[in-house]
N, C-alpha and C positions, 0 to 999 in steps of 0.2 A: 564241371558244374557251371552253366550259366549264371551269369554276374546277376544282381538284383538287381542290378540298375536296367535291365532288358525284360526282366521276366515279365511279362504277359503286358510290357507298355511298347508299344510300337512308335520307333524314335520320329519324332517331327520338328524339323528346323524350320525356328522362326523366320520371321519375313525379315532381310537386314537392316529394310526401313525403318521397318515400326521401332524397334530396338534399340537403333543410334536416337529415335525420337526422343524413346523414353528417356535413354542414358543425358542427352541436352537438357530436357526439361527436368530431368533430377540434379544434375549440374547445377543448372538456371536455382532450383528454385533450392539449391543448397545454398549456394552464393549470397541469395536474401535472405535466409534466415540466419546464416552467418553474420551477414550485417545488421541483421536489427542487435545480432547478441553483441555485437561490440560496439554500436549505439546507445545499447540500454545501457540505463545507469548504473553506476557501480560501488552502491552505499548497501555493504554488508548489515547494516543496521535495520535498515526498511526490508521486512517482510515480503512485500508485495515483488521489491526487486531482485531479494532471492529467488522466490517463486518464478520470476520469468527468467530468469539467468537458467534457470535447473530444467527448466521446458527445452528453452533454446538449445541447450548442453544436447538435450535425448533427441533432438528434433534433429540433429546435425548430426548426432551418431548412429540414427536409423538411417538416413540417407545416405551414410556414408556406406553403411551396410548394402541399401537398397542399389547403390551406386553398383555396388563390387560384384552383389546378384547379377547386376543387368550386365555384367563387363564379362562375365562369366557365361552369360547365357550366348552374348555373342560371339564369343569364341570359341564355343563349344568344345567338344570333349578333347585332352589330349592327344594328337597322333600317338599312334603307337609303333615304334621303328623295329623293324625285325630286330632280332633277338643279336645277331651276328655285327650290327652297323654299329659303327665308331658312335653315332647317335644315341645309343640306348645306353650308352656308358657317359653317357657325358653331365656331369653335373650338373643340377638345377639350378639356374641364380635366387639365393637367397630373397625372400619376401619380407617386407617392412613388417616388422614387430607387432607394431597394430593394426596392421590392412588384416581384412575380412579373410580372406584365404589362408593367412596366418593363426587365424581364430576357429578354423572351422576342418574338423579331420575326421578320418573314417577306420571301421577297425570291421574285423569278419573272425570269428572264431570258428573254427573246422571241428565239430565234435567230434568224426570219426577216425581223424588221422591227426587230432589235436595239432593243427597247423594252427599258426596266429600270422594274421597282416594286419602290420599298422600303415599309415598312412604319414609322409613323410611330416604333413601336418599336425598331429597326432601327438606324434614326441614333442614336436613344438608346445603344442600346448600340457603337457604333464609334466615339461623339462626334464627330460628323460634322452639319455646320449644315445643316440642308434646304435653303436655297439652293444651296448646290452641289451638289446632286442626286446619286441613286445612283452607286453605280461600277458599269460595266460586270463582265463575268464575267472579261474578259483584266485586268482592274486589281485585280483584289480580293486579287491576292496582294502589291501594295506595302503593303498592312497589316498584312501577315503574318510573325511573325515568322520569320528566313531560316531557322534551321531546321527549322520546319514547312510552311516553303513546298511545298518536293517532296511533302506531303502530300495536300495540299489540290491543288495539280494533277490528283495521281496518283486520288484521291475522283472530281474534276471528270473529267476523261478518261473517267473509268470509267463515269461516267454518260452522258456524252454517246454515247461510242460502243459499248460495248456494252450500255447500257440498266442499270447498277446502279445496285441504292439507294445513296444516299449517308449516312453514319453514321461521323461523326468528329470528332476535338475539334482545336483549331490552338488558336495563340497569336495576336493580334492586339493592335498599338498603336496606342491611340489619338492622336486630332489634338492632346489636354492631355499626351499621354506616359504615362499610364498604360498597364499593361499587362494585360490580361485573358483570361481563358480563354473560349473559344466552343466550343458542342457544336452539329454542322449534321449535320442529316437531311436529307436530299429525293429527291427520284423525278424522272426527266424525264418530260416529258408529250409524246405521238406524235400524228402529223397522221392523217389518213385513208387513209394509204400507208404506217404503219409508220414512218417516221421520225420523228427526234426536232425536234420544235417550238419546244419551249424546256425549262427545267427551272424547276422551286419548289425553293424550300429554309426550313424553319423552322429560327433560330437561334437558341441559348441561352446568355446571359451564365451560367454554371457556376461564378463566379470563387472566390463565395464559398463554394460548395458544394466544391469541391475542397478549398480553405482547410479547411473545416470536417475531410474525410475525413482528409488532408494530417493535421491535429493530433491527430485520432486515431490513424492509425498512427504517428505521431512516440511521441503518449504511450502506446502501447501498446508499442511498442516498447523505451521506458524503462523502464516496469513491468516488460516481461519480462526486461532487465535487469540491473535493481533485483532482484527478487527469483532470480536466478541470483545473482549474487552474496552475497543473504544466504544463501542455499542453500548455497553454496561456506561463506561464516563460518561458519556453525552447524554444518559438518562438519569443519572445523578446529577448533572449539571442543569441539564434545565429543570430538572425537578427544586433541585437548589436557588435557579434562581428564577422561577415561578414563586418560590414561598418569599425572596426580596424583595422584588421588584414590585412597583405598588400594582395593586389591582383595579383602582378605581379608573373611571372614566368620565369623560364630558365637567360639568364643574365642579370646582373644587370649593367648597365652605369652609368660613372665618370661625374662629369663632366672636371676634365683633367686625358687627355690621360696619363697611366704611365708605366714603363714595364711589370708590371703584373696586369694586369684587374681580376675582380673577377666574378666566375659565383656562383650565388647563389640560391639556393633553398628551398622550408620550406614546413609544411607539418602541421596540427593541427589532433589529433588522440582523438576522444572523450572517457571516460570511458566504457567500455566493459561491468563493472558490474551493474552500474545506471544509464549510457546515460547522466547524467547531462553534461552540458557546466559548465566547471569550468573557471580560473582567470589563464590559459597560456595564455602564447604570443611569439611570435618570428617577428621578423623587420628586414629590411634593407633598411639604407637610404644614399643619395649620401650628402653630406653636401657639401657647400656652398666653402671650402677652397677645394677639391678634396677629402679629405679623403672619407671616410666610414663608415658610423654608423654600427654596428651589435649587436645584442640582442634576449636575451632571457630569460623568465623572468615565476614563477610562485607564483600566492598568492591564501591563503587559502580557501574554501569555494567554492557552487558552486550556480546556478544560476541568476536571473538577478544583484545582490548585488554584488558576486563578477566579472561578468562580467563589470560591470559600474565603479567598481575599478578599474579593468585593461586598460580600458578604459583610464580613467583617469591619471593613473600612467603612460600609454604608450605615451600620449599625452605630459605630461608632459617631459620623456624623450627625446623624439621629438623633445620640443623648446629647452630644454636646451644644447641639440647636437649641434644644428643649431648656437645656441649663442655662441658656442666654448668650455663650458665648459669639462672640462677632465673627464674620466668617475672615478676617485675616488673621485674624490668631486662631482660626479654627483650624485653618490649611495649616499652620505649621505645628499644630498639636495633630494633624494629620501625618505630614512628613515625619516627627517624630514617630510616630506606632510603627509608619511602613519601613521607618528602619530597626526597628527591634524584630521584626516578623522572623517566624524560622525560613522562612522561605523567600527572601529578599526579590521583591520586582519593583519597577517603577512606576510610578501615576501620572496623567493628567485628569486636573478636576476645576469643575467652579461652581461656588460656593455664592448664592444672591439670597437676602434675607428682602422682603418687603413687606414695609410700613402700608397699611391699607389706608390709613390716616391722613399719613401726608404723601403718600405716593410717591415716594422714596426709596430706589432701588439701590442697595447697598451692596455690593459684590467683590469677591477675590478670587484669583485664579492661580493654578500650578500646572503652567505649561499648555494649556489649555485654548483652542478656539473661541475668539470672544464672542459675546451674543450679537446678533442681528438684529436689527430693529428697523422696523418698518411701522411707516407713519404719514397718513395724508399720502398715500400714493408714492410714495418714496422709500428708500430702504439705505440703510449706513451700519455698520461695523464700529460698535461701541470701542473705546480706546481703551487698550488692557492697561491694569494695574502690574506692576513688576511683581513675577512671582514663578520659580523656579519647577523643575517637573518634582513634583512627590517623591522621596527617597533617592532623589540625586547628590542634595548637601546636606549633613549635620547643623543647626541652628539655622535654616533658612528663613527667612522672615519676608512674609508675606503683603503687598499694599492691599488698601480698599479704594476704590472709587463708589460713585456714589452717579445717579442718573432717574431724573425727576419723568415718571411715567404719566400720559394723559391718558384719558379717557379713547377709546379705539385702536390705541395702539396696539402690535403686535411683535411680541419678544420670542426668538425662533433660539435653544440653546441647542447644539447636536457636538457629538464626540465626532474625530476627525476623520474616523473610518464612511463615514456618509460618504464625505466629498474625493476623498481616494480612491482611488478604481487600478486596476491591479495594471501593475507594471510602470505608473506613474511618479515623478519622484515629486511634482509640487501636486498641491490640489488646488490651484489657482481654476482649472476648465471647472472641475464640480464647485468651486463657491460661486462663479458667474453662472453656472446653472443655476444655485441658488436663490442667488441674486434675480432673476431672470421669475422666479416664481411670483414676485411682487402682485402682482394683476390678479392670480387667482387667489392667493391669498386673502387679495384685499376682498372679493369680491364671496369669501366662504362665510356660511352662516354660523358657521363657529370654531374652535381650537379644535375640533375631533376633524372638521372637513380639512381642514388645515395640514394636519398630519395628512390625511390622508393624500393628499395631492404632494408632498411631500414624498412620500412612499414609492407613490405612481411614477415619481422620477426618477428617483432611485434605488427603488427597490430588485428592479431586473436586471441590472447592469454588476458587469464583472467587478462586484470589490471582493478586494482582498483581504478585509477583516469585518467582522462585526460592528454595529454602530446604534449609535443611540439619540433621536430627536424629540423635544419638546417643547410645544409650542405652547404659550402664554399669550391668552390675551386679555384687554383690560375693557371691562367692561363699561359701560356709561349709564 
């Protein structure tokens, strides 16, 4: 009986060139995708790096596959040594474990003389001793796990009797207990009358290729996840702190009139590098005696957690404003709360109460960037008051200074993610930008234009956190 491998396909040997092309360029381009897998990072944790570690895995184990096809193709079929030559007895060298020709074997079952050939590959893969010889076609399902049995029947049936290919995967256990995945193809082959003679079938150990697909949609599936849920935080987050953060714009009204009214304006810039909503904040409030609340304030961390702190912390500044109290004993009835929090993080914040009266800016800081002040064409860096970051020390105690505002002057307050830019350790370059804005500033028609030129400078540039600026200016 003519082998299947001949029937009705007329054999054509590739071209040797093209061949060793392929085999280099799958070489080549296994090489790189090897290297990015042992490039990428290696944080079990992150989603995203599973995800490409489990790609890279299948990507490298197709090729290796694809490899062994094309090494295969060009060396074409086994000589076959006459029957009588020391050759045809001579043992085959053992194939690596996991190489593709190890993973891939062939079987032919003879209905009419119930002959069985396995393929030395074959046993390899069902761990099966070649002394005890093939299994028949009615046996082949005691290896199969039960429920894929009715499979592989229902495959086998199909082919025998009404002539289908066969193209399916089972589960089978081996004689050591392992368990492994097998993909079987095969055709029956017909006698000179149309019926079925016996059937071939190529089978393929898949085990670790499923593995491989297997961890990819595992970790693809965490990713998508993973980021559903940061999708979900980052809309509760800014939802959260859209209802804090103030909403008004351009100026801000006393409630008593005094010579110099304040126009105020603020501005929330999110991170550049990870989009998260972090824990700034910037306020202005009219209090109760005339004065002026103003603030600005940032704490560590970012999404819904540390937004509901700020929250919190803002709120609480708020009433304490309103009650009178001073803002250096304000910061350390601050520092007090942020250490009771269930969720302990650190702050910096500054706290400026003004007198519209006498034009008296009273202010305290925790760790915090001092204000800039520009004036008559000129710009200087107020002298901070000693005062500790939020939730660093138990009974911190906070200084006030004090700094007498004129008429035109312009007070710039921003948390320290502005003048940071990613990969930076001082922000000495972003305050000389700062610094450097003097001219337009001086020359804007109000605290909104102010921000805004403010923004234009730093708003596109690589930072690495969120930040928050507000400009005050004093009216004449």
């Amino acid at each position: 009986m003519p082998s299947h491998l001949f029937a009705d396909r007329p054999a054509q040997s590739p071209e040797p060139g093209t061949v060793d092309a392929l085999i280099s360029q799958t070489r080549r381009l296994r090489g790189e995708v090897d290297a990015v897998r042992r490039d990428s990072a290696v944080d079990e944790d992150d989603p995203h790096n599973r995800w490409q570690r489990a790609l890279c895995d299948l990507a490298v184990h197709q090729l290796d596959d694809l490899g062994a096809h094309l090494g295969q193709l060009k060396t074409g079929l086994p000589v076959e040594h006459p029957v009588d030559s020391p050759a045809a007895y001579a043992v085959p060298a053992p194939r690596p474990a996991g190489s593709l020709l190890s993973r891939v074997g062939s079987a032919e079952w003879d209905l009419l003389t119930d002959d069985v050939h396995w393929s030395d590959e074959l046993f390899q893969i069902f761990g099966r001793p070649r002394e005890r010889g093939p299994l028949p076609l009615d046996e082949l399902p005691s290896l199969v796990f039960a429920e894929d049995q009715s499979l592989l029947q229902a495959m086998v049936t199909d082919c025998l009797i009404d002539g289908k290919p066969i193209d399916g995967e089972f589960r089978i256990v081996r004689s050591d207990g392992r368990v492994r995945t097998v993909h079987m193809t095969g055709e029956p082959v017909l006698d000179s009358d149309g019926c079925t003679a016996s059937m071939w079938a190529v089978l393929r150990d898949v085990s670790e290729l499923r593995r491989s697909e297997r961890a990819v949609r595992e970790s693809r599936d965490s990713l998508q996840r993973h980021r559903q849920i940061e999708h979900t935080e980052r809309r509760v987050a800014v939802e959260l702190q859209e209802a804090v953060l103030p909403p008004w714009r351009g100026s801000l009204s006393f409630a008593h009139d005094g010579p110099a009214p304040l126009d105020v304006a603020g501005h929330y810039l999110p991170a550049a590098s990870t989009g998260l909503i972090g824990g700034d904040w910037y306020d202005a409030l009219a209090l109760p005696d005339g004065d002026a609340l103003l603030t600005v304030g940032d704490l560590t961390g970012h999404g819904v957690a540390a937004t509901s702190s700020m929250a919190m912390l803002l709120g609480a500044l708020r009433g304490m404003a309103v009650a009178g109290i001073r803002p250096g004993a304000l910061m350390g009835h601050l520092n007090q709360l942020l250490e009771t929090t269930v969720q302990p993080a650190l702050g910096s914040a500054m706290c400026c109460r003004y007198d519209p009266t006498s034009q008296v800016l009273t202010w305290s800081q925790a760790g915090h960037p001092a204000p800039l002040l520009f004036r008559g064409g000129t710009v200087r860096t107020l002298a901070r008051p000693e005062g500790v970051l939020l939730g660093a020390t138990t009974g911190a105690a906070y200084e006030e200074a004090e700094t007498r505002l004129f008429p035109g002057d312009l007070l710039l307050l921003h948390t320290d993610g502005l003048t940071r830019t990613a990969g930076d350790v001082h922000s000495d370059d972003g305050t000389r930008r700062l610094l450097a804005l003097a001219p337009r500033l001086a020359a804007a028609r109000d605290a909104q234009d102010c921000v805004r030129s403010v923004v234009e400078e730093f708003g596109e540039g690589p930072r690495e956190d969120d930040a928050c600026v507000m400009v005050v200016r004093v009216g004449r």
